[in-house]
C-alpha positions in Angstrom: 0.0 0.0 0.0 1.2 3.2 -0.9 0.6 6.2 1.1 0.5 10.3 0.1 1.9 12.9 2.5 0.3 16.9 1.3 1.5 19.4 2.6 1.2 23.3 1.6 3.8 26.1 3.2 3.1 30.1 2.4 3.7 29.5 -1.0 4.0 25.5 -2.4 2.2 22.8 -2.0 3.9 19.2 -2.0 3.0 15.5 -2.1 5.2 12.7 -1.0 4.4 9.4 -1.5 5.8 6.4 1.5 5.6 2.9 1.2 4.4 2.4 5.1 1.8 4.3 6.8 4.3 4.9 9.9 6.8 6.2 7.3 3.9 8.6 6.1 3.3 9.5 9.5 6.9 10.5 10.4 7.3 12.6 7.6 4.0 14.7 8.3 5.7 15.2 11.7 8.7 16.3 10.4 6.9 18.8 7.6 4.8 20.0 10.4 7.9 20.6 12.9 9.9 22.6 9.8 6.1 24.8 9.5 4.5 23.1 6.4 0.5 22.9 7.2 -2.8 21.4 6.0 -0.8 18.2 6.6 -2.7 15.3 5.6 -2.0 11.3 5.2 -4.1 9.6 2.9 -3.9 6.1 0.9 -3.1 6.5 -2.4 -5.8 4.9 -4.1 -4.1 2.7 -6.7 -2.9 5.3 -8.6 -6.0 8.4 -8.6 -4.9 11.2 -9.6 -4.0 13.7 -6.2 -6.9 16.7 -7.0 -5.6 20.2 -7.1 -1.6 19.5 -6.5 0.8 21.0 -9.0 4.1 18.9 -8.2 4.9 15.6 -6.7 8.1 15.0 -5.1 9.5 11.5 -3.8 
């Protein structure tokens, strides 16, 4: 299962993607510790398309 991290700071808006949900979860600790908000982990949902997301980054 593959799991999406979003995140948005004052001016970008990211998605990472993690193999493990506790990997997922780490890492939205970590954006939220360096200030990144709306924070959200979600199951990627074999393959759907991420709505309103510009970039993704691995």
């Amino acid at each position: 299962m593959t799991y999406l991290i979003l995140a948005r700071d004052g001016t970008s808006q990211i998605v990472l993607k993690r193999d493990s949900e506790d990997a997922a979860e780490k890492k939205a600790r970590e954006l939220k510790e360096m200030g990144w908000f709306e924070v959200e982990v979600r199951e990627d949902k074999a393959g759907a398309a991420v709505p309103d997301r510009s970039q993704t980054l691995q």
